[in-house]
TITI-184699 format. One line per field, with one value per atom (N, C-alpha, C): residue in one letter; atom name; x, y, z. Coordinates in nm, 3 decimals, always signed. Each point is the difference from the previous one (the first is absolute). Layout:
N
code = c(A  ...)
site = c(CA  ...)
c1 = c(X  ...)
c2 = c(Y  ...)
c3 = c(Z  ...)
***
This chain:
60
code = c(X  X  X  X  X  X  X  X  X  X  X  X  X  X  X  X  X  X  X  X  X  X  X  X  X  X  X  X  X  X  X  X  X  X  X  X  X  X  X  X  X  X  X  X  X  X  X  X  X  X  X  X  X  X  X  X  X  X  X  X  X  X  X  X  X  X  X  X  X  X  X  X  X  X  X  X  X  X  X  X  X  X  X  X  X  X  X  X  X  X  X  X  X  X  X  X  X  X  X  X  X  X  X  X  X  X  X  X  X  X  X  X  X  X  X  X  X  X  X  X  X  X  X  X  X  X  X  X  X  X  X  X  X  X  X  X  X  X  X  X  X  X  X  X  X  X  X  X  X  X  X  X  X  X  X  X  X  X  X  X  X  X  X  X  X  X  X  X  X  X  X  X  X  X  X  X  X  X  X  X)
site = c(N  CA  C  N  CA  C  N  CA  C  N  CA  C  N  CA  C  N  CA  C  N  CA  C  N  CA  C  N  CA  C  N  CA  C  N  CA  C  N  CA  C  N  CA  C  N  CA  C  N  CA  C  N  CA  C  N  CA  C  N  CA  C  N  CA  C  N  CA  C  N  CA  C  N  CA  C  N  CA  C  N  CA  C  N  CA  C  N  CA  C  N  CA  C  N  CA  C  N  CA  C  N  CA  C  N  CA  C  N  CA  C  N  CA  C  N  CA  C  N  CA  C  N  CA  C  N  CA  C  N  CA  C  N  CA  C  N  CA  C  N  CA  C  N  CA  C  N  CA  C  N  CA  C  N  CA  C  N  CA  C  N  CA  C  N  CA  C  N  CA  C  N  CA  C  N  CA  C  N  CA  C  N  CA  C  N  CA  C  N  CA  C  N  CA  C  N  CA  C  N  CA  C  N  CA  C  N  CA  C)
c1 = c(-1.759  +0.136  +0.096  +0.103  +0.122  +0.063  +0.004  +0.078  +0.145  +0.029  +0.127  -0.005  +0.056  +0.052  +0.070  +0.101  +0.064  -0.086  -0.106  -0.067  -0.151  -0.015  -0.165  -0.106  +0.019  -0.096  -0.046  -0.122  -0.073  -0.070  -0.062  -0.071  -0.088  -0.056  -0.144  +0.048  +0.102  +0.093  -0.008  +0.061  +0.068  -0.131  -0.142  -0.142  +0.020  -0.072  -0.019  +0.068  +0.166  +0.036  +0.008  -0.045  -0.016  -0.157  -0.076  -0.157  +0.027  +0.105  +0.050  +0.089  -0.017  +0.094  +0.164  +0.015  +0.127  +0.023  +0.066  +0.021  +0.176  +0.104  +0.110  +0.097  +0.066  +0.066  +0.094  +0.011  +0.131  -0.184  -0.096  -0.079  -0.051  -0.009  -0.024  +0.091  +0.162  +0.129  -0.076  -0.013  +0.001  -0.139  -0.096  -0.092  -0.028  +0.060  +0.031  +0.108  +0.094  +0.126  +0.030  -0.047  -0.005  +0.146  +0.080  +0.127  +0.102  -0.054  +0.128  +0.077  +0.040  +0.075  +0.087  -0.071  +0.099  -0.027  -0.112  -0.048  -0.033  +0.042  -0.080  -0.148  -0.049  -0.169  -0.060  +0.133  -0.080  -0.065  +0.048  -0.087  -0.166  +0.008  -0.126  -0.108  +0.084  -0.063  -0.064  +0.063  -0.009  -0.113  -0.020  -0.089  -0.078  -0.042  -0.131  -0.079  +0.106  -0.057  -0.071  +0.091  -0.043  -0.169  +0.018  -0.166  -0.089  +0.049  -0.078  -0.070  +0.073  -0.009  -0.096  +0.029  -0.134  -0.068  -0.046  -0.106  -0.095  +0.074  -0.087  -0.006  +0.029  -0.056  -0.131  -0.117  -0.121  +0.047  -0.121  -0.071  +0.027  +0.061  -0.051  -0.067)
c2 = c(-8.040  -0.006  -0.004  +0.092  -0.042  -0.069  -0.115  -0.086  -0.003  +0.073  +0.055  +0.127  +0.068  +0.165  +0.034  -0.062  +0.072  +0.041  -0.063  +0.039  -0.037  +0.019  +0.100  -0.102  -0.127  -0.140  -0.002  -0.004  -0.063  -0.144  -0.035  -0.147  -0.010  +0.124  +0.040  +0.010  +0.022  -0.015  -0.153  -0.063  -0.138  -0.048  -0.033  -0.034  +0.050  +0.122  +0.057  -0.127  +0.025  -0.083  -0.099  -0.094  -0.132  -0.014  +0.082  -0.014  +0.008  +0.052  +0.011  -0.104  -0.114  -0.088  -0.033  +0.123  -0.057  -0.103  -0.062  -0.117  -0.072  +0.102  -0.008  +0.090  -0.015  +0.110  +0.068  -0.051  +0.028  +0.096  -0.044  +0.050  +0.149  +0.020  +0.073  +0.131  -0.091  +0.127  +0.055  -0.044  +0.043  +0.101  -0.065  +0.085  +0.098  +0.027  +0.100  +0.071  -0.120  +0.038  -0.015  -0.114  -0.041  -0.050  +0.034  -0.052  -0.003  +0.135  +0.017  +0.127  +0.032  +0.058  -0.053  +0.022  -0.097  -0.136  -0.030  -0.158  -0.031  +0.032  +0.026  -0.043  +0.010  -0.032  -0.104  -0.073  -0.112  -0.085  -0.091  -0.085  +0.042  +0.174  +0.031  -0.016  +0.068  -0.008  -0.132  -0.074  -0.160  -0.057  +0.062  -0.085  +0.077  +0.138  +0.146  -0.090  -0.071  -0.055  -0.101  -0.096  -0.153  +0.014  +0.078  +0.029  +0.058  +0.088  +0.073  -0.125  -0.070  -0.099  -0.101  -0.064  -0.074  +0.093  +0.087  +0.102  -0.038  +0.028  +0.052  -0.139  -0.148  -0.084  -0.033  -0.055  -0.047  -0.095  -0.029  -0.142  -0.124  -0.086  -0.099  -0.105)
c3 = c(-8.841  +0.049  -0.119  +0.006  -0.086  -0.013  -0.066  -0.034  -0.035  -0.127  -0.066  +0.058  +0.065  +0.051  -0.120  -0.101  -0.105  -0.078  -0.043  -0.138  +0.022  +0.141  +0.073  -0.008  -0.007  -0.042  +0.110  +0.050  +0.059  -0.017  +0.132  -0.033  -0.135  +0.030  -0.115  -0.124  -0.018  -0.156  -0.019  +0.116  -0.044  -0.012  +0.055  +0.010  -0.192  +0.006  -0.158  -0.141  +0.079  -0.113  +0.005  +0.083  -0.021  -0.061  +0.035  -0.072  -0.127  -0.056  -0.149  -0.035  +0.083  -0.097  +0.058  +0.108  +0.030  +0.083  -0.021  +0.125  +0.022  -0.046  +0.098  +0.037  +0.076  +0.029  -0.111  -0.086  -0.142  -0.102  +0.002  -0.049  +0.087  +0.126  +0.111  -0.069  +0.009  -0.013  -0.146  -0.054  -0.152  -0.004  +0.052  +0.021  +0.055  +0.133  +0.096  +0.068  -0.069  +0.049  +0.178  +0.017  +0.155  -0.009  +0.135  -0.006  -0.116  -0.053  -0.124  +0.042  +0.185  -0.035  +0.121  +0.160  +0.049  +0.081  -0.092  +0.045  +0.130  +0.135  +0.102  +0.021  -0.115  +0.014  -0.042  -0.079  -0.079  +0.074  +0.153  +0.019  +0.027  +0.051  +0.058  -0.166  -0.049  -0.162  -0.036  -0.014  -0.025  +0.099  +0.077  +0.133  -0.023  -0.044  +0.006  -0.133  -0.124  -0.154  +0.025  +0.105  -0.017  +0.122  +0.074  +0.080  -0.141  -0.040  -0.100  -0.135  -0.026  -0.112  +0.118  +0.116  +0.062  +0.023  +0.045  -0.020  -0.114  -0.104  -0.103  -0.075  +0.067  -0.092  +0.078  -0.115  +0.063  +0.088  +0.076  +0.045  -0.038  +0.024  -0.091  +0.084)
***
């Protein structure tokens, strides 16, 4: 699913770049440019990262 429609982000982007380390939305923009043009997407953005980041932590 598309997340950002301006600049073609999907979930699978925002997944990708959080497996790389990203973990906020000011890191997201910079990385992908999520919500850098008319912001519209940020909360979905912010909520696609913060699943993506519990995802991908272990077990404990």
């Amino acid at each position: 699913m598309f997340v950002c429609v301006c600049n073609a982000v999907t979930e699978n982007d925002i997944r990708s770049a959080a497996s790389r380390g990203v973990d906020s939305l000011e890191a997201l923009t910079s990385e992908l440019n999520v919500g850098g043009c008319c912001g519209s997407c940020c909360e979905i953005a912010t909520e696609c990262l913060n699943n993506a980041l519990v995802t991908a932590q272990p077990a404990a």
